[in-house]
N, C-alpha and C positions, 0 to 999 in steps of 0.2 A: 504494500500500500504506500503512497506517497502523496504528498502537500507541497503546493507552493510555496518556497522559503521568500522574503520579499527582496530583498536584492544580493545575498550572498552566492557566492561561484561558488560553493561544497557542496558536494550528498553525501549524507551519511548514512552507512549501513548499520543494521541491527547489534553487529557484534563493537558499534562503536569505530569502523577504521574509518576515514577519511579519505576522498578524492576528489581533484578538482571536477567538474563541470565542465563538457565539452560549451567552449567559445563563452562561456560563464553563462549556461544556461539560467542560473537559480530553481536549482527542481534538488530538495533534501528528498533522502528515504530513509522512513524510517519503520520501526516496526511496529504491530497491531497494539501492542499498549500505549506507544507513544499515539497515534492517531486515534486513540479511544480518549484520551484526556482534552483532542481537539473537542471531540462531538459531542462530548456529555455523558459517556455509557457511567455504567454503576460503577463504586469503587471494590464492587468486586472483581470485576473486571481485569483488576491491575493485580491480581493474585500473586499470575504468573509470570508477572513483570520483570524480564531483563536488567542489571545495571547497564543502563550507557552513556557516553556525553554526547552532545548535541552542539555544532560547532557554529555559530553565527559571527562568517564573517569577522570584523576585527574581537569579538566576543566570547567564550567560552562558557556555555551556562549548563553547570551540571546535573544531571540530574538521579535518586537514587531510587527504589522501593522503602519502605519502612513494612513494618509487619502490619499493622492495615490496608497494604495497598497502594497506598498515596504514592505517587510521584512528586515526591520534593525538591525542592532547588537547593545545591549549595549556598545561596546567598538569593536570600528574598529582600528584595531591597526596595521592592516599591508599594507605597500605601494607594491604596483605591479607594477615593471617598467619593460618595453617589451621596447628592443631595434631591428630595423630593420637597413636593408640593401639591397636595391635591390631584398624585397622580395613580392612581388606585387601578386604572385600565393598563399601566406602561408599567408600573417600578419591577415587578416581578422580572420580565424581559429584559430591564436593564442590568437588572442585578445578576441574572443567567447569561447575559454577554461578558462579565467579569468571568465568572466559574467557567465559561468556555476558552479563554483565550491560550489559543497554542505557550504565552508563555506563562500559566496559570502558575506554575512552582515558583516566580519573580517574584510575587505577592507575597506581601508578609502580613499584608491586614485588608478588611474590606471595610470602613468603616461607612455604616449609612444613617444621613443623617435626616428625618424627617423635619422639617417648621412647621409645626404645629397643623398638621393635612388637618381638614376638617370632615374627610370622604372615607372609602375604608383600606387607605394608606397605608394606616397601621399596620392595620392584621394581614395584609401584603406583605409587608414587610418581616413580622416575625412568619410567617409561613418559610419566606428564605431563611430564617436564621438557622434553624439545624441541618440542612444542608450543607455547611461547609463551618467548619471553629473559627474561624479566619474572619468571621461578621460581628462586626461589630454596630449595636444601635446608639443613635443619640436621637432622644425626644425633647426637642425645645420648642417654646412658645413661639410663633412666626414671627423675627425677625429679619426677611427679606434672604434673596441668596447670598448677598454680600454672608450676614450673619453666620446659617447653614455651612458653608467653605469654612471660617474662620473653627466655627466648631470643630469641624474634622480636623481643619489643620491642626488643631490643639492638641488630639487625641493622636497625632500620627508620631511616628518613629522611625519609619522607612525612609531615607537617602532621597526617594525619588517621589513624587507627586503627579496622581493622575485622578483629574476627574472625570464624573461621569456625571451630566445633569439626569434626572430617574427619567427623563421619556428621551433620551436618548441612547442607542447601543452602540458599541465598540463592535469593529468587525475584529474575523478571530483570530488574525494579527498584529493588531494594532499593538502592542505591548512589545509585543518579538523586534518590527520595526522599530520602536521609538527608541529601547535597549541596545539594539544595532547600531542606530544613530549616537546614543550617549557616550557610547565606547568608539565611534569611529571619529565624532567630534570634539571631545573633551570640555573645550574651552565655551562651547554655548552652556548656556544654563536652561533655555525652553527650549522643547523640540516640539515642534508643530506637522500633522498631515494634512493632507483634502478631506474633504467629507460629501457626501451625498445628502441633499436635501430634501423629504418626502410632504408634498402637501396630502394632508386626510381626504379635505374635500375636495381636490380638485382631482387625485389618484394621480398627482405629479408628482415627476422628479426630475431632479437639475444637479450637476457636481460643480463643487466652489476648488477652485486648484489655488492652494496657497502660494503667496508670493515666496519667491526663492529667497528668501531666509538666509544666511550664512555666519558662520561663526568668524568668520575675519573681517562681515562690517567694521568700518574704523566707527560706525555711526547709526544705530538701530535705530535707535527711537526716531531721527530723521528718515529713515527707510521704514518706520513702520506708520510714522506720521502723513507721506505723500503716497504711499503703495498702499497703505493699510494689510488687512492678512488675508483672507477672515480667519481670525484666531478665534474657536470655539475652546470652552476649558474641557469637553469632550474631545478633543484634537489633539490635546499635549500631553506633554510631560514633564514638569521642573522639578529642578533640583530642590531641595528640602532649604538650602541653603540660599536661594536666591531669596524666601518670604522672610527669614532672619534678618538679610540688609532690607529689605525696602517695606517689610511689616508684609501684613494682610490685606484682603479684599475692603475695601472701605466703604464700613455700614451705611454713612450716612449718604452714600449716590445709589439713592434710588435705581434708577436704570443707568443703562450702558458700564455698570461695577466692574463687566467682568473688561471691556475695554480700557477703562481708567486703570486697572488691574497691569494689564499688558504695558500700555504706555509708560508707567513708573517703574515696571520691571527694564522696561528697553533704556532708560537711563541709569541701569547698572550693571547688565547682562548683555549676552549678546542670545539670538536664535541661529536654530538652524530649523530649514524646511527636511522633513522628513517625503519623497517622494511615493504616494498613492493614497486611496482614497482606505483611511481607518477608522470611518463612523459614519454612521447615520440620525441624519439631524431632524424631528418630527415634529412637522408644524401641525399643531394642534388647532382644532378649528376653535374660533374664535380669541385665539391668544395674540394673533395677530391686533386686533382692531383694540386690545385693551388698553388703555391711558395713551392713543397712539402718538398725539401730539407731543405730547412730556418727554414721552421717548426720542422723538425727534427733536426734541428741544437739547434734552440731554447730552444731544453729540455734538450738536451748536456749542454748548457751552463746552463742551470737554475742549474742542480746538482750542476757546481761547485762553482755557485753561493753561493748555500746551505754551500756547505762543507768550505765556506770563511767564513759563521753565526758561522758554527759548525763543528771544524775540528774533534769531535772524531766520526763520523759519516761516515766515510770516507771508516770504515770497510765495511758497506753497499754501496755502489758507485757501485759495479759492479755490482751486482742484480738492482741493478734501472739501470744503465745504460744497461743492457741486454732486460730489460722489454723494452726500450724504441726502441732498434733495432725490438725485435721484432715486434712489435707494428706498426714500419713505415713498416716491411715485409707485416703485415697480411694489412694494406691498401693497399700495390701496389699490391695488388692480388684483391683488390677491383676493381681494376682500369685495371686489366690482361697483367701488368708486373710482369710476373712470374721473367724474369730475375731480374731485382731488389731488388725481394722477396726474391728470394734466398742471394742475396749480404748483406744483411740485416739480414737475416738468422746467416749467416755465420760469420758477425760482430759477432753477439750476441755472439755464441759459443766461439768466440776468446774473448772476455769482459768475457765470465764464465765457462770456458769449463767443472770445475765442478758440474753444474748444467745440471739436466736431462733435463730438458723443452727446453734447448738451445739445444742440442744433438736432440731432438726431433721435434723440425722444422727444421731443416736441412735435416736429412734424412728424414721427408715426404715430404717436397718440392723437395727430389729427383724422386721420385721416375714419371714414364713418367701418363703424365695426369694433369689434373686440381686439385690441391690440394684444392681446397678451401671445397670440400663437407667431405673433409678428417679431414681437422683441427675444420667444424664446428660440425662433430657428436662430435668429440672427447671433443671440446669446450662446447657443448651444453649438453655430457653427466658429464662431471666436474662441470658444473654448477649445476645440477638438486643434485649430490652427495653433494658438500656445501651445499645448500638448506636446501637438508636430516639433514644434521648435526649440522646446526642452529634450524631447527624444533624441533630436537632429545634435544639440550640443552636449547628451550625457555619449550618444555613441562617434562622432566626430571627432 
């Protein structure tokens, strides 16, 4: 049996030897216990479990039996903290994208932390709890997610940091890769991937490809200020060590927390982009349209937030503040306020009117009809193009 390793040249065989990969294919083998710990079987399963290592690229993560079965890592060095809210149809799911992840023995804690759900959250959540020793709960009064994050991070002890928000999954690499990346980057402190974005009600999906990220920016936070990510805290992985200098999620921003988050990280860290897509992001129907102005307001003020750090920065302000109009258009078209789409539209163009992309949703949101299957081939064929031209300079 065999799995796709995500960019390492080894296969490894059963009995643990080691070989490259014709042309660096990335195709591991490995054996029926190890690909039973990808898919979920029972931990009876792992009875007959083999010792072997599992070689990742610049990485080495080993793994042993213990006498229940379990597949263990030499060194579990990362905490999973899953924050919910009122998500009673999802947490379960999210929480069995943790317990699935090919590098599930990396884990040294799952800590999940409810705000006060008011649905039946709860008892979701302790339903996962004996399935794996590894879970940890925290039940606090709703505090916002800023709070929730802070809590886990309190509780954690692991080196590395990965969240999960409860309605979204990790696909079942996501871990392996970001690991791969920590060890083959050192010097970043966040590792970031792509993610897949599923609308409920509309049965869409769209991929958001992270900006290329690198751990030798001389300058993040100005690469993460004119490029933006999208950095979801489902996407990453930081060092324990980065929330020490620069503190926690801060309670008191309302929304866009987890972006104010990043931004004050990028003034003392650097990233690296992790290449493919290791989550999926579920837009929930009606989460969209909630406080939507505040939230738009919120990344208004975060720029100039930014630009009070760092006023030569300022030259860039209209491109982000364009990006961010657009951004509240192509939601209220999520939601089929085309009128608003266009108000929003039209913002943008007045914030850049020398830019093309602003000129360019304007007039397709004129034009009579539902724009949205308009902007997403156009979106979807500009994605596949990036793609192309990341592909073109990883094998060039």
């Amino acid at each position: 049996m065999e799995r796709s390793n995500c960019h390492t040249g080894f296969r490894v065989a059963p009995g643990g030897r080691f070989r490259q990969n014709p042309a660096g294919s990335g195709v591991a083998r490995v054996g029926e216990p190890a690909a039973g710990l990808h898919t979920g079987m029972s931990p009876a399963f792992f009875a007959t479990c083999p010792d072997f290592s599992f070689l990742h690229g610049a990485c080495s993560i080993a793994y042993q039996c213990e006498c229940g079965g379990r597949i263990m890592s030499a060194e579990a060095n990362v905490a999973a903290i899953v924050t919910c809210y009122n998500l009673e149809r999802y947490i379960a799911s999210g929480i069995e994208s943790i317990l699935a992840q090919s590098a599930s023995a990396s884990i040294r804690e799952i800590i999940v932390v409810d705000d006060g759900s008011k649905d039946l959250s709860r008892e979701r959540i302790q339903e996962c709890v004996g399935r794996d020793p590894r879970i940890q709960t925290v039940f606090k009064e709703n505090g916002g997610a800023s709070s929730a994050r802070n809590a886990g991070l309190a509780r954690a002890t692991a080196p590395y940091i990965a969240f999960l928000d409860g309605d979204d999954l990790w696909h079942e690499e996501k871990l392996e890769c970001h690991l791969e990346a920590a060890a083959a980057f050192p010097r970043a402190g966040l590792y970031v991937g792509d993610f897949v974005e599923v609308n409920e009600a509309t049965n869409s999906s769209r991929v958001h490809w992270v900006h290329d990220f690198s751990q030798d920016d001389p300058d993040t936070l100005r690469t993460l200020f004119v490029f933006g990510g999208p950095i979801l805290p489902s996407t990453s992985l930081i060092r324990r060590s980065a929330f020490e200098t620069c503190g926690g999620f801060n309670e008191n921003q309302k929304y866009s927390n987890d972006a104010e988050m990043w931004l004050r990280l990028a003034r003392e860290i650097t990233f690296q982009r992790v290449p493919g897509i290791v989550a999926t992001k579920r837009d929930i129907p009606n989460s969209i349209s909630s406080n939507f102005e505040a939230r738009v307001q919120a990344r208004r003020d975060l720029t100039q937030r930014v630009l009070g750090w760092r006023p030569d920065l300022a030259a860039f302000a209209h491109r982000r503040n364009m990006k961010t109009e657009i951004e509240a258009g192509l939601a209220c078209l999520e939601i089929d306020d085309h009128r608003a789409a266009r108000r929003y539209f039209r913002k943008a163009l007045r914030l850049a009117p020398g830019e093309p992309v602003a000129w360019f949703y304007v007039l397709v949101s004129l034009i009579p009809g539902d724009p949205r299957r308009r902007f997403e081939f156009v979106k979807g064929l500009t994605a596949r193009l990036r793609q192309k031209r990341k592909q073109r300079r990883v094998t060039g």
